[in-house]
C-alpha positions, 0 to 999 in steps of 0.5 A, a space after each residue: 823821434 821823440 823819446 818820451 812816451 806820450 799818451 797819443 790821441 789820434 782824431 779831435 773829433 768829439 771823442 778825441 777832444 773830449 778825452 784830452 780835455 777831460 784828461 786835463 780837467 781832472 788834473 792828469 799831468 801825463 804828456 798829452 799829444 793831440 793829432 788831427 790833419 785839419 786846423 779848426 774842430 767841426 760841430 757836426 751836428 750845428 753844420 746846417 746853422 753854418 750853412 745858413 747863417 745862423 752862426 758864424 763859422 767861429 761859433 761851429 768852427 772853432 780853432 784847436 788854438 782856442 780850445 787847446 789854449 792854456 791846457 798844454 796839450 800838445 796839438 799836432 796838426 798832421 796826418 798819421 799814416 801808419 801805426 805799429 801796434 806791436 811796436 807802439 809807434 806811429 808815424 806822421 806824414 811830415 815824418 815825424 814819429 811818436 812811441 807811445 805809452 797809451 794811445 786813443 783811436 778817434 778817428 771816425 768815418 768818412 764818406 761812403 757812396 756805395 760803389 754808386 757811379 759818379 757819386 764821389 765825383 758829382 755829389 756833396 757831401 755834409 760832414 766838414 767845414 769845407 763841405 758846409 761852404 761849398 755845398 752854400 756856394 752852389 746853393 746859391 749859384 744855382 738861384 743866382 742863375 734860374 732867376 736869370 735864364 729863361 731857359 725853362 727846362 735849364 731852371 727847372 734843374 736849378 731849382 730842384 735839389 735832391 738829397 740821397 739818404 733819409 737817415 738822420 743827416 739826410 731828414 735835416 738837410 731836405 727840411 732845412 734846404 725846404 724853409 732856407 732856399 725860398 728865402 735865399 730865392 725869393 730875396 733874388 726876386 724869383 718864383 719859390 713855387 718853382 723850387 722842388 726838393 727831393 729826399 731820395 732812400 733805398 729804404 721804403 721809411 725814412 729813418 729806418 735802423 736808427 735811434 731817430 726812428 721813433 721821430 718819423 711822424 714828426 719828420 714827416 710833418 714836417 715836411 709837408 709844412 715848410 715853405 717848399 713841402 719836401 717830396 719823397 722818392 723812397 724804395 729806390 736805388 741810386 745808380 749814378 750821379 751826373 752833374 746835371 742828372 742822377 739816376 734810379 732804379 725803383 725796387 723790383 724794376 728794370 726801368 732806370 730813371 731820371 731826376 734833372 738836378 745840378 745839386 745832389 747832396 749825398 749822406 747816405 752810408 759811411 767807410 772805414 776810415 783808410 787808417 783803420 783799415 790799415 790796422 786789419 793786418 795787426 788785429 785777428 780776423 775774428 776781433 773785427 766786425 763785418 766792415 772791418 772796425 776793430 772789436 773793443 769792450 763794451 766796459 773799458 773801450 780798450 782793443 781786445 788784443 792791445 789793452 794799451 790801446 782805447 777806441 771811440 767813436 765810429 771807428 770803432 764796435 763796441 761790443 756786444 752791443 754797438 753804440 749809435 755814431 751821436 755826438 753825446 756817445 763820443 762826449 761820454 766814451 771821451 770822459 770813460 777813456 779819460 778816467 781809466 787812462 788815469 786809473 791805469 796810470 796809478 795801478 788801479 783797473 779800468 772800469 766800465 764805460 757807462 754810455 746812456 743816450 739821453 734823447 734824441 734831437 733833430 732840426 726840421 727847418 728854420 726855427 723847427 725842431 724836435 726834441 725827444 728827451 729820454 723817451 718820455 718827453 717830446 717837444 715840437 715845432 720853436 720850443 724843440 728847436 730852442 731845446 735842441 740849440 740849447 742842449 749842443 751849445 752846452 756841449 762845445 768844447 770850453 766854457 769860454 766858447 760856449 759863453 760866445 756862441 751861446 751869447 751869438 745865438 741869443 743875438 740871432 734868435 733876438 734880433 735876426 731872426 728868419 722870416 719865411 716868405 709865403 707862397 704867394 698866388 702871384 707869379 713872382 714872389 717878392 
């Protein structure tokens, strides 16, 4: 057990990170001690340019080394299993344990499937690097073999892949997915028009709920104008997902029916994080949401009943008005913990966390995007793309990372620029 009193973070997501980095910036000399189970940082929302090449898996990727180097933070490369709030102790999988002084929850979400038969097993999701490179390698497993059976009914499934959710996650996918497998495919020498991409919701919009849902006309467009139009199934249950098949049920039916597919890519929903869940036992019934995320201040971000502890992030509700899960709301509730860990540290009193969503910006293809800032400006087509680029490689984690993926995606953008194949009236498109 250590004997000194650290200020522990838990999760190097973007809120986690954030907040130690911001620590360190203003100069906070505290013990800092950073724990995440996984090696490398993920830039969530720049996953689809590592799925299709447009930037390496460094750029998207970058190692807590890197980051963390020459900031003397303690980086911990574990897994916590259990946390006493009363007793401000922690425990690691290795069997280390922490007392800490002030602790950060940022720990995020995982996948949810909904209780949907197989989903879990069969389905991909989308939110690490593991994910990102399994989901390319049967991508393209898939075209390597349509392109080889004459099996018609065996290539029809091949080549048609669904994506269940048409939230934010679920809207980008289906549309990168509908500009980059034609190219993948016609390189392999096969016919694109045979490619069908679905985009499957329980809602009857996509985009419902969600702070994007002022960019369903865009989105929409979109899809009708890739290389492969994106079709729709919408108002639908998923009820199982089968390595070979998925099935649904339209709303107000009986009828079950069936979409062959060997690809179904899952986004829809989250869970609690297992962690957070093990904290209900220690926090009143009453200062937890109806999914069991613990209930912080809307001003401070500290648990109501350990004001010692602060949460951030989508492990956690703000209250009285929950924030949506953006990578810009943790980046700030980051830099708000920061500031009042080291207000508290002198005695002063923390002051409130001031969250402002300051767009909304979306991938809708290969060199296509939306960027809608502060609700008044909206640019489409190359120039949202460009904006959208821009704007998420200003906010990874350190100048110096920044300079180097900004200087990669100079080059991509100058020199390997995609070219989209054109559906063409011959049977094969070369």
């Amino acid at each position: 057990m250590n004997s000194s009193r650290p200020t522990v973070i838990i999760g190097a997501g973007f809120a986690g990170l954030f907040t130690a980095l911001h620590l360190r910036h203003q100069q906070d000399l505290r013990s800092i001690v950073l724990i995440d189970p996984q090696e490398r940082f993920v830039f969530k929302p720049m996953l689809y340019e590592l799925l299709t090449g447009e930037l390496s898996e460094d750029v998207v990727c970058p190692t807590y080394k890197e980051l963390l180097q020459g900031s003397d933070i303690n980086f911990v490369q574990d897994k916590v299993v259990a946390i006493d709030l009363q007793e401000k102790r922690l425990k690691l999988a290795s069997g280390s344990d922490y007392i800490y002084d002030h602790l950060v929850l940022a720990v995020g979400s995982i996948q949810g499937y909904l209780g949907t038969e197989g989903a879990q097993k069969n389905a991909f999701a989308f939110r690490t690097q593991e994910n990102a490179i399994a989901l390319e390698s049967q991508l393209r497993e898939c075209l390597q073999r349509a392109s080889q059976t004459d099996d018609e009914t065996q290539r029809r499934s091949l080549l048609t892949f669904a994506v269940v959710g048409a939230g934010p996650t679920g809207v980008e996918m289906a549309a990168t997915l509908a500009d980059l497998l034609p190219d993948w495919y016609a390189q392999l020498g096969g016919d694109i028009r045979q490619i069908r991409i679905f985009l499957i919701n329980h809602g009857k919009t996509i985009l419902a709920g969600d702070v994007n849902a002022g960019l369903q006309e865009e989105a929409l467009q979109a899809f009708k104008t890739r290389t492969v139009p994106v079709e729709l199934i919408l108002g639908v249950g998923v009820k199982a997902v089968a390595q070979d098949h998925l099935e649904y049920q339209p709303a107000n039916s009986t009828e079950i029916k069936t979409l062959l597919t060997q690809t179904t890519i899952w986004t829809a929903g989250t869970a609690v994080n297992p962690l957070i869940q093990n904290l209900k036992s220690q926090i009143p019934a009453d200062h937890l949401d109806k999914h069991g995320l613990p209930l912080v201040t809307s001003s401070t971000l500290q648990l109501l009943d350990f004001p010692e502890v602060f949460a951030a992030g989508d492990c956690a509700s703000v209250q009285p008005q929950p924030l949506p899960a953006l990578a810009q709301v943790a980046y700030q509730q980051g830099a708000s913990i920061a500031h009042n860990l080291i207000a508290l540290t002198k005695g002063a009193s923390a002051s409130p966390a001031h969250v402002s969503l300051r767009g909304t910006l979306m991938k809708l293809g290969l060199g296509n995007g939306v960027a809608r800032l502060f609700d008044k400006v909206q640019i489409t087509g190359k120039p949202g793309d460009l904006i959208r680029s821009a704007v998420y490689l200003e906010m990874l984690p350190t100048p110096l990372h920044d300079f180097k993926a900004t200087t990669e995606w100079l080059r991509e953008e100058t020199f390997y620029r995609y070219h989209r194949p054109k559906m063409k009236p011959e049977t094969t498109a070369k």
